[in-house]
VOLUM-876785 format. One line per field, with one value per residue (C-alpha): y, z, x; residue in three letters; residue number from 1. Coordinates in Angstrom, 2 decimals, always signed. Each point is the difference from the previous one (the first is absolute). Layout:
N
py: Y;... $
pz: Z;... $
px: X;... $
r: ALA;... $
k: NUM;... $
//
This chain:
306
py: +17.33;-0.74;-0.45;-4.26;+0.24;+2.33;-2.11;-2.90;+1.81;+1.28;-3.70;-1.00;+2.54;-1.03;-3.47;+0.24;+0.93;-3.17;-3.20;-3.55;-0.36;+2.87;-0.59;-0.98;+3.67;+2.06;+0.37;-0.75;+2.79;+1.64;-3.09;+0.79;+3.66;-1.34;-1.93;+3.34;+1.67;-2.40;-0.22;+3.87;-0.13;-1.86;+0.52;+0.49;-3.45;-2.07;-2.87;-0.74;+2.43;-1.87;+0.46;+0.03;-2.31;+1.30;-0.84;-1.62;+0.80;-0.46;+3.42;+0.61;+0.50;+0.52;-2.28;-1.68;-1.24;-0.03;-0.49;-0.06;+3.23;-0.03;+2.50;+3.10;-0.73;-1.08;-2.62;-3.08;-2.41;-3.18;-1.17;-2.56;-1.58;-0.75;-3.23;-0.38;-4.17;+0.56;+3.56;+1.74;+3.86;-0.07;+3.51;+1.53;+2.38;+2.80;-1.99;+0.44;+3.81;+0.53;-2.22;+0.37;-3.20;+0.43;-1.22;-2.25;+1.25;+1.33;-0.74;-0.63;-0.60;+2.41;-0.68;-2.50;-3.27;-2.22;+1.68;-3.90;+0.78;+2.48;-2.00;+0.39;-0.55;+0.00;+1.91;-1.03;+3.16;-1.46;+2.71;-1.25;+1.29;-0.14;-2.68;-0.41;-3.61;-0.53;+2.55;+2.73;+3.46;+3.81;+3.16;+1.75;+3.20;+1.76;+0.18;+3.21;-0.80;-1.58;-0.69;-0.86;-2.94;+1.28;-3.99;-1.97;-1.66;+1.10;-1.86;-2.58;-1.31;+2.01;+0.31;+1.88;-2.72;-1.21;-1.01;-3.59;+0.92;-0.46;+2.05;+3.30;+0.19;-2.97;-3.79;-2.26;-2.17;-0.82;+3.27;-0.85;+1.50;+2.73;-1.88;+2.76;+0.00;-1.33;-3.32;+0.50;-0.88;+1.13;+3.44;-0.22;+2.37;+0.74;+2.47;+2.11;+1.91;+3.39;+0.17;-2.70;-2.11;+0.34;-2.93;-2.52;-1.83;-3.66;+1.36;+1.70;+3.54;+2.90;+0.91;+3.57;+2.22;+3.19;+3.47;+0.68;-3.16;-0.01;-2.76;+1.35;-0.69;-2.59;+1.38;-0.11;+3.17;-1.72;-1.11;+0.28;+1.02;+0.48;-4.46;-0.13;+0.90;-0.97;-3.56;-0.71;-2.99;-2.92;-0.89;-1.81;-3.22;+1.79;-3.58;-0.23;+3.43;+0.23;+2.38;+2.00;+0.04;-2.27;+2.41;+3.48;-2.38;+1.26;-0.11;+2.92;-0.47;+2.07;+2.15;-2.52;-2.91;-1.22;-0.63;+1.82;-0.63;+2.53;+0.34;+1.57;+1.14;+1.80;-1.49;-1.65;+0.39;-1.24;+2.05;-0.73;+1.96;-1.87;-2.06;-2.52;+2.65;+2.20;-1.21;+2.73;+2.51;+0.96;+1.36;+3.82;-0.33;+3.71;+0.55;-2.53;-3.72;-1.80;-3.58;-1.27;-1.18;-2.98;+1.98;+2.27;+3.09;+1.52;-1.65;+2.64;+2.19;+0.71;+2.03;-0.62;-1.45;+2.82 $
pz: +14.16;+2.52;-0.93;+0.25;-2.33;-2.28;-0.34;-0.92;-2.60;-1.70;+0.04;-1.66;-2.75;-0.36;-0.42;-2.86;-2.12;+0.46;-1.70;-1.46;-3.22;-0.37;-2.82;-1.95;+0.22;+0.32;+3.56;+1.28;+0.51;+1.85;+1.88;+2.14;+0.26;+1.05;+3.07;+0.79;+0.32;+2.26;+2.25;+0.25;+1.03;+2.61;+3.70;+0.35;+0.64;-0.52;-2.39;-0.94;+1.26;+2.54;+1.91;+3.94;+2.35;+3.45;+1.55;-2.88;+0.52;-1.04;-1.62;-1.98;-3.92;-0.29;-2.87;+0.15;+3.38;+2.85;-1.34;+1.50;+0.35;+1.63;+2.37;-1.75;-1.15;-3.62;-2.02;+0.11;-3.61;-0.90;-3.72;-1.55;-2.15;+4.20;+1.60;+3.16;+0.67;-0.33;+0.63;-3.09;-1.19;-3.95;+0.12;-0.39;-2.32;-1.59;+1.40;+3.70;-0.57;-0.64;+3.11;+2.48;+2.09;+3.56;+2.48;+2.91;+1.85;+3.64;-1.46;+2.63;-0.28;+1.45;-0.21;-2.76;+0.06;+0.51;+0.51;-0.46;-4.03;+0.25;-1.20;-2.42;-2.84;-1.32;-2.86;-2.73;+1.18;+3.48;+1.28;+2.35;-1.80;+2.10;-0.37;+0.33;+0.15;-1.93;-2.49;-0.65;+0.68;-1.82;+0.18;-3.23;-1.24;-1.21;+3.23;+1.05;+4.10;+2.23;-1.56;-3.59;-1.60;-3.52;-0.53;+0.68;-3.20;-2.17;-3.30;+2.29;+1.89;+2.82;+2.82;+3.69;+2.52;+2.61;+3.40;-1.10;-3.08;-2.21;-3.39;+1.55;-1.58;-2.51;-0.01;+1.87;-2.94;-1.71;-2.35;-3.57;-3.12;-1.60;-2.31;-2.14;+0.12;-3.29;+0.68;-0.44;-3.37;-2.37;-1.45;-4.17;-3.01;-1.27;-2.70;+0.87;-2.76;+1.35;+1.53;-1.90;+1.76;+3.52;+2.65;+1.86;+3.19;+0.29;+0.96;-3.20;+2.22;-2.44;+2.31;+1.03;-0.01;+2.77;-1.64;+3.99;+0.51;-1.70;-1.89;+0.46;+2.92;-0.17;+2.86;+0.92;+1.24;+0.03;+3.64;+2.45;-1.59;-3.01;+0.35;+0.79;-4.06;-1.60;+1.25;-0.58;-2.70;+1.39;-0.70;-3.14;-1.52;-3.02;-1.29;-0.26;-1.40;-3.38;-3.08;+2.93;-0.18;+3.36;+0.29;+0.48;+2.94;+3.74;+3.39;+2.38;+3.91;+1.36;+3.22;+1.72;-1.11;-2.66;-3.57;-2.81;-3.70;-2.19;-4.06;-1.40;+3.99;+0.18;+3.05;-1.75;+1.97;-1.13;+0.22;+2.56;-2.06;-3.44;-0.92;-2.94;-1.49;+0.11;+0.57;-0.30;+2.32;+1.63;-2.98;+0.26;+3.56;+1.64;-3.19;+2.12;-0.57;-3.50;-1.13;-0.63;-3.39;-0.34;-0.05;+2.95;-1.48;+0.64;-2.70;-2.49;+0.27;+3.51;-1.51;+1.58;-2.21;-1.83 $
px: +1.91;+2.51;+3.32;-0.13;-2.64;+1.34;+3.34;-2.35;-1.64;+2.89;+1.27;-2.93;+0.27;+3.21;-0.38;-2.79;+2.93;+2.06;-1.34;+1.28;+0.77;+2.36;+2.12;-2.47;-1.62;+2.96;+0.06;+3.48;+1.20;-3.72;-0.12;+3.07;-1.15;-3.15;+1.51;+2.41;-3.47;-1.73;+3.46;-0.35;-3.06;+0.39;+1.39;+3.81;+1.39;-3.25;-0.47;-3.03;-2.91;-2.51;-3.18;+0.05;-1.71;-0.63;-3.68;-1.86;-3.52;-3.86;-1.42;-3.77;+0.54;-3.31;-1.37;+3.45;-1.26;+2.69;+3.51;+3.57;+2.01;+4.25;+1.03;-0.72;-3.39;+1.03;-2.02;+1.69;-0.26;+0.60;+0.64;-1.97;+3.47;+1.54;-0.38;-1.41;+1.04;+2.91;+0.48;+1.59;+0.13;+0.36;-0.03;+3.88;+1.70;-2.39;-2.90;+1.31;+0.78;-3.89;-0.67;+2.27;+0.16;-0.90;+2.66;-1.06;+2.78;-1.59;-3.79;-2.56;-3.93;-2.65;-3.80;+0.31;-1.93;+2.95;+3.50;+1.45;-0.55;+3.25;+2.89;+3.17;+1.67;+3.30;-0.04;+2.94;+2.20;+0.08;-2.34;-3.03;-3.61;-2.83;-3.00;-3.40;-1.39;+3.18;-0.80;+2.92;-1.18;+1.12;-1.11;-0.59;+1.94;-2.92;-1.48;+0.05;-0.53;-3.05;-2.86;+1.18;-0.94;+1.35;+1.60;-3.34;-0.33;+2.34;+0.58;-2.00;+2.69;+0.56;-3.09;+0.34;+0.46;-3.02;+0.87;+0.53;+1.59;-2.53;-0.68;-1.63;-3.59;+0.73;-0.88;+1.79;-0.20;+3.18;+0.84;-0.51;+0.79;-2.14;-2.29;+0.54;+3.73;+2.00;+2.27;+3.60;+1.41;-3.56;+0.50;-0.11;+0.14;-3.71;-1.42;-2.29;-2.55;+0.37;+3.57;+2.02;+2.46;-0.28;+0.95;-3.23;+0.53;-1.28;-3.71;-0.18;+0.58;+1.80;+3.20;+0.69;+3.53;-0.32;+1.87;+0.54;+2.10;+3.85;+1.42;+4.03;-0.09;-2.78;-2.13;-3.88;-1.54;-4.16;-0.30;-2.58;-3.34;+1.49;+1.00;-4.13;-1.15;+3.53;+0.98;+3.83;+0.27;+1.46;+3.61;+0.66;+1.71;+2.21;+0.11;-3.64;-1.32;-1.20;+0.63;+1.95;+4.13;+1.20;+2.60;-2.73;-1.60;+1.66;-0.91;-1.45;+0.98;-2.76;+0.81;-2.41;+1.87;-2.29;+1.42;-1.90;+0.66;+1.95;-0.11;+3.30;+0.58;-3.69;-2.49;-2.72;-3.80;-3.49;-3.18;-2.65;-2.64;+0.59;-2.78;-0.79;-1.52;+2.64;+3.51;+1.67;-1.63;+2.87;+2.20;+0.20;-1.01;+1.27;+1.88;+2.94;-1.14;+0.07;-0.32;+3.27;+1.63;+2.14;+3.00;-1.05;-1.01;-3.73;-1.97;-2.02;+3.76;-1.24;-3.39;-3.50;-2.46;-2.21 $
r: UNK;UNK;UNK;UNK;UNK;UNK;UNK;UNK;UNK;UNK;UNK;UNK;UNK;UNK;UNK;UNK;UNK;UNK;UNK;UNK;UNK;UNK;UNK;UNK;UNK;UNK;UNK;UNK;UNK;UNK;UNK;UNK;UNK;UNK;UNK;UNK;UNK;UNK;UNK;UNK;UNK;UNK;UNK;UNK;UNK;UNK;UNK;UNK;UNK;UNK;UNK;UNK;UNK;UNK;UNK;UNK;UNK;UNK;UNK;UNK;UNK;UNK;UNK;UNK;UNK;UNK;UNK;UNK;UNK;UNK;UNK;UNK;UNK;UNK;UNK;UNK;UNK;UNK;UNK;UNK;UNK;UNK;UNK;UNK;UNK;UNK;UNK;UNK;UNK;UNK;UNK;UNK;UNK;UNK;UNK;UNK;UNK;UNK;UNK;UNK;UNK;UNK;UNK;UNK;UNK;UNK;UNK;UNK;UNK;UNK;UNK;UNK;UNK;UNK;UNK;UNK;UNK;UNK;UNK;UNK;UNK;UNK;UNK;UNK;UNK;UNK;UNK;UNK;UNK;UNK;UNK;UNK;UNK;UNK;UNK;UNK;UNK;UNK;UNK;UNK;UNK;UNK;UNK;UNK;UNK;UNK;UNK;UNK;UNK;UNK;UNK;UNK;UNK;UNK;UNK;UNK;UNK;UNK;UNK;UNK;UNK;UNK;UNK;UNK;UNK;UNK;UNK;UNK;UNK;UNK;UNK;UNK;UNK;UNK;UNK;UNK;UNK;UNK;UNK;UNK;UNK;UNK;UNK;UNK;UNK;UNK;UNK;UNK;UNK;UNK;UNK;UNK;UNK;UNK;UNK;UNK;UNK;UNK;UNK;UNK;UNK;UNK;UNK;UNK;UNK;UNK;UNK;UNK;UNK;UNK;UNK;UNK;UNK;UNK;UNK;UNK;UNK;UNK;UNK;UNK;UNK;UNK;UNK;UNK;UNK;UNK;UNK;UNK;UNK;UNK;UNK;UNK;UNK;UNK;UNK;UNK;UNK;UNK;UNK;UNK;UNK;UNK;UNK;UNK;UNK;UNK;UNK;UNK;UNK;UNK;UNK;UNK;UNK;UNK;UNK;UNK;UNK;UNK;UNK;UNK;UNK;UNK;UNK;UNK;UNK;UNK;UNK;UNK;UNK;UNK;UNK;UNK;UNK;UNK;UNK;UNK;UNK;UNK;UNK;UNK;UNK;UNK;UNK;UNK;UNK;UNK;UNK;UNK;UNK;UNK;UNK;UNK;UNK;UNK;UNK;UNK;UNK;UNK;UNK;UNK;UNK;UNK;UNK;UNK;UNK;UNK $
k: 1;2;3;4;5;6;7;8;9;10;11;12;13;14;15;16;17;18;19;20;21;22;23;24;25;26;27;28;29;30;31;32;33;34;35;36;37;38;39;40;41;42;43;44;45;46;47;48;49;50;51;52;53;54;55;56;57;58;59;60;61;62;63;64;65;66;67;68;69;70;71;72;73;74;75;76;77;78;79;80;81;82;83;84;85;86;87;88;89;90;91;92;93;94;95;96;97;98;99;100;101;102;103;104;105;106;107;108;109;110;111;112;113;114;115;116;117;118;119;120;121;122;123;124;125;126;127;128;129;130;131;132;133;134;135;136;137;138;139;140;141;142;143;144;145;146;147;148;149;150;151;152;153;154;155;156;157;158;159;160;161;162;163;164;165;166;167;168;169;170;171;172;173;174;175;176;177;178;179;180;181;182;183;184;185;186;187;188;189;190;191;192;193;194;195;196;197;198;199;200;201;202;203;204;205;206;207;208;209;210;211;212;213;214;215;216;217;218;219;220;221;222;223;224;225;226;227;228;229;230;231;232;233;234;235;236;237;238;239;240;241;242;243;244;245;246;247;248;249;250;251;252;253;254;255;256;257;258;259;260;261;262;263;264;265;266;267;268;269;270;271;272;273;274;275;276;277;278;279;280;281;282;283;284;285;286;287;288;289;290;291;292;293;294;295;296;297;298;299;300;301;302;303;304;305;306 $
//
């Protein structure tokens, strides 16, 4: 890993410590440590780390099809939560420490079907990020050099860029929400035969707590693959949960950028092997994930089912 790249992923790792909703999960004080880390980790004298430009370029991802790479052969993304008319990067903070955005500064087109796509925008610290057919491009800090493609996809937002910044091997259909994916605001208190209280999403989906992750600080450590079986719950209303204290109901920022609901500060995930016929599948999984209780804790005292 070269020493760009390794400055990128050390921001990153950084970065998955710091979230919103400190106070309410005793971060204040890990929150400023956080930042200390993520300044340290980057260069002497830089802000904000960022991806370079140069020659953007055409290169074969092989199922991905042909996709656009900068100067030093990188994958460039783009991030389904932008705008492309009008051009606008909603990725900042922790979200642009995992994807560093790409500055158009001296960017030039090379065997691309229409260099005219390359444009700019203004991002809201003043610096100019690179676009393609208006869409804001990054880099991601888990690439590890040319030929990664370790951000296509991820939490099903983010997608390698095609030479006229389309979704790499998606749809150009507009991106819609999972069908599978709970709506903000439904998670409620249900009782279950075998494990007692535990905590239900609108779709009637038993919701997960990871022994990996941490709750002080509030940080997920299920990305990737891991994001592929255990789908982060969507953010909730605390206003509108039921037989669950508003006050145990927080906010994840992911390191992507997405927003992932927390019970008493733990990440909360659903199973993608649970089935009607049995719910609750994934408690005990690996001896790390149980179905959550109202209050947080693993339901069954954190025991497997005998």
């Amino acid at each position: 890993m070269n020493s760009t790249m390794r400055r990128r992923a050390l921001t990153a790792s950084a970065a998955s410590a710091v979230v919103l909703l400190a106070s309410s999960c005793g971060l204040e004080s890990l929150v400023s440590a956080g930042a200390d880390a993520i300044q340290e980790a980057q260069p002497t004298g830089s802000g904000l780390v960022t991806g370079v430009s140069g020659q953007v370029s055409a290169a074969d991802a092989g199922e991905l099809g042909t996709i656009l790479v900068n100067g030093e052969q990188e994958t460039l993304y783009r991030f389904d939560n932008d705008t492309a008319d009008p051009s606008a990067s909603n990725c900042a903070g922790d979200c642009a420490a995992a994807w560093p955005p790409v500055l158009a500064e001296n960017a030039s087109a090379v065997d691309i079907p229409d260099p005219s796509l390359l444009g700019e925008v203004t991002r809201a610290d003043g610096t100019k990020q690179l676009t393609i057919a208006g869409w804001p491009m990054y880099l991601f800090a888990k690439d590890e050099g040319p030929g990664d493609v370790k951000g296509q996809g991820v939490n099903g937002v983010w997608w390698a860029v095609t030479g006229e910044g389309g979704r790499a091997g998606q749809s150009e259909a507009p991106q819609q929400p999972e069908a599978s994916q709970p709506a903000t605001g439904a998670v409620s208190a249900a009782q279950d035969s075998a494990l007692g209280a535990i905590v239900k999403d609108a779709e009637n989906r038993t919701l997960y707590r990871f022994d990996d992750d941490t709750a002080w600080p509030m940080v997920s450590n299920c990305d990737g693959e891991c994001t592929e079986t255990w789908k982060p719950a969507k953010p909730a209303d605390a206003a509108s949960v039921q037989g669950i204290a508003p006050e145990l109901i927080s906010t994840l920022v992911r390191a992507d950028g997405t927003e992932q609901l927390a019970i008493d500060c733990w990440p909360v995930y659903w199973f993608t092997k649970d089935t009607e016929a049995d719910p609750i599948s994934g408690h005990g999984v690996g001896g790390t994930w149980w179905a959550i209780t109202p209050d947080g804790t693993r339901a069954n005292n954190g025991q497997p089912l005998s």
